[in-house]
N, C-alpha and C positions, 0 to 999 in steps of 0.2 A: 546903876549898872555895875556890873563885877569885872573886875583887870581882868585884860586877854595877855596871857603869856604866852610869846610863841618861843616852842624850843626847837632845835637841829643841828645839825653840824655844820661845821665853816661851811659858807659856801650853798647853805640851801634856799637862802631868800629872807630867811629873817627879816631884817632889816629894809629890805626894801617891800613886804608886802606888809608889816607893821605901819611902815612909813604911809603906806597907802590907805588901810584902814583905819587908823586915826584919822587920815584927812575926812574920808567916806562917813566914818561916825562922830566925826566933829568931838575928837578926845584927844587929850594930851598923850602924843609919843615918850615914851620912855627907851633911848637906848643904853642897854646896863653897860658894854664896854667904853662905851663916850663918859657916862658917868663914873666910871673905874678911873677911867684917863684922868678927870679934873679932878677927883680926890688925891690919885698921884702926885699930881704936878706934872706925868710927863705926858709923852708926847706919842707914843705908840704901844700895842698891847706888846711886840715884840722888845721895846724897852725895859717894860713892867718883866717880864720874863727872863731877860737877860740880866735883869741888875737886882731886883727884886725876888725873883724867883716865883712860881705856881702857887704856891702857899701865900704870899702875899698878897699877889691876884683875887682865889680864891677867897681870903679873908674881907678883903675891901667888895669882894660880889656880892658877899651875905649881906654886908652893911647895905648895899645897893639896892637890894632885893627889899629886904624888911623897911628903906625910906619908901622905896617906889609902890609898894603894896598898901601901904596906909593912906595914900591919897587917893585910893579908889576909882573908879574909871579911866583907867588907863591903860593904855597897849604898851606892855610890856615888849622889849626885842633881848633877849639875853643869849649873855654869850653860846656857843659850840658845848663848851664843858660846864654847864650851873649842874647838869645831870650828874655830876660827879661828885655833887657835895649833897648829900642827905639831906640835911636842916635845911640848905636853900631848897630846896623842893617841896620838902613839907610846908614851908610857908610859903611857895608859889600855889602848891596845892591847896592851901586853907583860904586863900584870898585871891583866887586867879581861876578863869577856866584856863586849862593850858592843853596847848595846841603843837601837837609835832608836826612839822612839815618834814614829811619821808621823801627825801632824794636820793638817789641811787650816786652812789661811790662813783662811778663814772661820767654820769652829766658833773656834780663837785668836780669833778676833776676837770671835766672840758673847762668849767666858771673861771677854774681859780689858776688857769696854766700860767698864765702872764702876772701873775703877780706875785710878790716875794712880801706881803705885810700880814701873812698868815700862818704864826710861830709853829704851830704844831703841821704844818704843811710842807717844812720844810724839803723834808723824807717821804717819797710815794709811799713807800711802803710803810713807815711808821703810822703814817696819815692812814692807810688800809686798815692796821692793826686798830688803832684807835678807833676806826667807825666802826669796825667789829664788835668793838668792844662798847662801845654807847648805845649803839643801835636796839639793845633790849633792856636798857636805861630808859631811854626815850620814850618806848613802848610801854615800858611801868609807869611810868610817871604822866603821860596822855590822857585825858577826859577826850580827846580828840584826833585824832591822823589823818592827814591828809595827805594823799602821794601828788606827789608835786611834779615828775618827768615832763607829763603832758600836758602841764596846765600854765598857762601865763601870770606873772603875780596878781593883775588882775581878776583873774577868771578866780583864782586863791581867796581874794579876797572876797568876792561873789558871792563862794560857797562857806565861806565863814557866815558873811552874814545872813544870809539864807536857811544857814543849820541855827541860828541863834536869835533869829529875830523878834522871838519872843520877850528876849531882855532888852531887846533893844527898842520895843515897841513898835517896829516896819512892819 
């Protein structure tokens, strides 16, 4: 089987519909900021960014990206911004179907009101600029879209494997 990489922005499900479809296709989860975290040492992405700086981050995601891709079948979850680093893409693209889950800036916003552990989140409106700005990153980089508004991570994960069951042998 070939790595599912799912890409999007803070806040679109990542994490939680990767989480679900590894359980579903019985494959090893790979989350790149958890594994960002333990190469660090620390203890938050907004740590890594506050002390270490974006470039740091960025540099330990590629290393993340190119481990996690050589073990093959596996569901990638990667961070908001991998879209932002060239090379990490081209090697999600060479070894990944990859999968953008399109949410609307808005529901993101309803997800992520209450919480303060999402560094580039800090600023509404920086946060807007930003999605403006990835949002045709994403779409370059997609073998896949799936708009996500209306759909439960479940029903997400349904339609992945229903568009792919061919690899998957279902």
């Amino acid at each position: 089987m070939k790595n599912i990489a799912l890409i999007g922005f803070m806040g679109a499900g990542k994490s939680t519909v990767a989480s679900l479809l590894a359980k579903e296709l019985n494959e090893e989860l790979i989350e790149t900021d958890a594994e960002i975290l333990q190469q660090a040492g620390l203890s938050s992405v907004n740590e890594i960014f506050d002390t270490k700086g974006e470039d740091y981050f960025r540099k330990l995601e590629k290393q993340v990206i190119k481990d996690s891709v050589k073990k093959g079948s596996s569901i990638i979850s990667c961070g908001g911004g991998v879209v932002s680093d060239i090379e990490s893409m081209e090697i999600l693209k060479a070894n990944a179907i990859v999968i953008f889950l399109n949410t609307s800036f808005n529901v993101i916003k309803d997800r992520l009101k209450h919480t303060d552990i999402r560094p580039l989140f800090r600023q509404e409106e920086k946060a807007m600029l930003l999605y403006a700005e990835r949002s045709p990153l994403y779409r370059r980089y997609a073998d896949e879209i799936i708009d996500t508004d209306a759909h439960s991570p479940e029903e997400i994960v349904q339609m992945i494997i229903d568009k792919y069951s061919f690899t998957y042998g279902h």
